[in-house]
Phi, psi and omega in degrees: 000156198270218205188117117139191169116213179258169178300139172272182190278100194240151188259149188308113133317117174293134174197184124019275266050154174332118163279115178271174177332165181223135214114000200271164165233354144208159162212257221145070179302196169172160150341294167208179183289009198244314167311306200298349175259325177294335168303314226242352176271339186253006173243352161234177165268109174213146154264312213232159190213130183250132195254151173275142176275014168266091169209171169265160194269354150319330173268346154269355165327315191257004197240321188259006162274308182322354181059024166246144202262135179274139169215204189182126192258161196285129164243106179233215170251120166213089162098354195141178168296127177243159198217107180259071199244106182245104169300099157343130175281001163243023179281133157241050177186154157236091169287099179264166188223165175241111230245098138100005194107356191211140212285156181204074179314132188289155184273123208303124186242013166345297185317278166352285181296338180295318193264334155129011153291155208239110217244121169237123195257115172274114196252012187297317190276011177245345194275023154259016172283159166282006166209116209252355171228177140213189214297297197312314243224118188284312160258178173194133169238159181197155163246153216249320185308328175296336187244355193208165163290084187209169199267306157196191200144124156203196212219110167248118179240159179234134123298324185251311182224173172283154179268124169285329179253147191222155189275167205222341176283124161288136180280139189325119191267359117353294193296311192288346200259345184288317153325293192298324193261349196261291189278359138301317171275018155306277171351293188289324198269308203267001139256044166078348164329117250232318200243049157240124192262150173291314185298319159313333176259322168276333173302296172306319183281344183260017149287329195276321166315324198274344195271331178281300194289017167268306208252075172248348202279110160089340176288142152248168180299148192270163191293317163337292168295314166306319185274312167309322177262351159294337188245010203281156175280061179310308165310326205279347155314302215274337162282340181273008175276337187271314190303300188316315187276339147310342169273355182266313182312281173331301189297306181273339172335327184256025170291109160331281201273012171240129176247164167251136166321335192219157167288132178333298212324324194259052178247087201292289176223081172305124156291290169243179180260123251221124181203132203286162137228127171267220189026050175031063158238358189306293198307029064001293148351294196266325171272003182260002175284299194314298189275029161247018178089016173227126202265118169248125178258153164287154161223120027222175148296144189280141192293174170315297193297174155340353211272123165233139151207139175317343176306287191348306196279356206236340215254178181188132158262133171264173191262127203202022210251153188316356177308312212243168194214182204288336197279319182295321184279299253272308181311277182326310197298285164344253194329343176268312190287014176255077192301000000 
């Protein structure tokens, strides 16, 4: 059975639901993570915003329909993640981002904030952590799709004040059904269904990816997805993602050509487990993932704008997320550590 990719059509585990942040003083549901930033740009004031240049271009999307100019401070590798942020004197605004699940401190921004900048924490990739933000950050955005089987879904939280603008748009019902129909049928195929084509469910889902990331603007989450992350078992999520990424951590250690971004140690709620391969073998690698059926993605493709960092050429995510259970990591391990 193959392994990553996008979620199939899954049935709810009862639980909590998603636990949010704790400190908020408003929050938001929305659509996708490109709304939840378009909610909090459209509740301040900014000309100028400095974005990490290790990002997807979806998160420069919504800053760049806003007409506010992006300049972009360094995120690469030398040894782990490195982080260079020296704030412009005419920036009023800082997007930090939180990479994969592992803990990352901000770099001291006294100043900054002392002048009256405006700090928005993309928390998607924490937001199963227990401590999924930090003190410094005024806002906080996520996209929700990434951790769960849902239709669409993101997050806008304030610290400081209520959001006045909130999206007034139902999401499109095309979309949800063009989705909804994409991961049923996932479903049917990764149970042996004989007259379900694979090429039929990816032709929907990268339809349904190209209509969102045109049409994202003023949409909220639709109830389906909303009624999944309110009742959903999310711990019960977020330990089999930790258990899953220690066995990718254990299994690989002695792996020549793979290091991890990060040290187990700083690992809260890994989205995926985040791993260099240099000496220009990832794409080897990666197709050699592809033709045993386990799709691992990179991140990211490099955005429209300017921005370098060597992460682009380097990096690879494994797949660590609750679909899966020790025999599935066990697979992946075998196949990397089988030169």
């Amino acid at each position: 059975m193959e392994i990553g990719s996008e979620f199939h059509y899954m049935i709810q585990e009862e639980g909590k639901g998603v636990q949010l942040p704790k400190g908020i003083e408003d929050y938001v549901y929305s659509f996708s993570g490109r709304t939840a930033i378009e909610i909090i740009l459209n509740n301040i004031s900014i000309k100028k915003v400095m974005l990490p240049s290790y990002c997807c271009d979806s998160m420069i999307e919504p800053f760049r329909r806003a007409n506010i100019e992006i300049e972009f401070y360094s995120v690469y590798y030398d040894q782990g993640l490195k982080v260079e942020l020296n704030i412009r004197k005419d920036t009023d605004c800082i997007l930090w981002c939180n990479y994969f699940g592992f803990s990352l401190e901000i770099p001291d921004i006294k100043y900054f904030l002392e002048q009256g900048g405006i700090v928005i924490e993309d928390i998607t990739h924490s937001f199963f952590s227990r401590k999924s933000y930090h003190e410094e950050s005024h806002y906080l955005v996520a996209s929700l799709r990434k951790w769960e089987p849902i239709l669409c879904g993101g997050l806008s939280f304030s610290k400081v004040n209520k959001l006045l603008y909130v999206p007034t748009e139902k999401p499109n019902t095309l979309f949800l059904e063009m989705k909804r129909n994409a991961m049923k049928l996932k479903k049917k195929y990764l149970e042996g269904e004989k007259n379900v084509s694979k090429q039929e469910y990816l032709q929907l889902f990268n339809e349904s990816n190209k209509w969102l990331a045109r049409n994202y603007s003023n949409y909220s989450i639709d109830k389906e997805s909303l009624q999944y992350l309110v009742h959903v078992d999310s711990e019960k999520h977020r330990v089999q993602r930790i258990k899953n990424a220690k066995l990718l951590y254990d299994g690989l250690k002695k792996h020549s050509d793979i290091k991890f971004l990060f040290p187990v140690e700083k690992m809260e709620c890994p989205l995926f487990v985040p791993v260099i391969i240099k000496n220009d073998i990832r794409a080897k690698i990666w197709r050699k993932l592809i033709e045993n059926e386990i799709y691992c993605p990179i991140h990211w493709p490099r955005p429209k704008e300017n921005c370098e960092s060597n992460l682009y050429d380097i990096e690879l995510s494994l797949v660590c997320d609750q679909r899966y259970n020790e025999r599935d990591m066990k697979r992946i391990i075998d196949i990397l550590n089988n030169k």
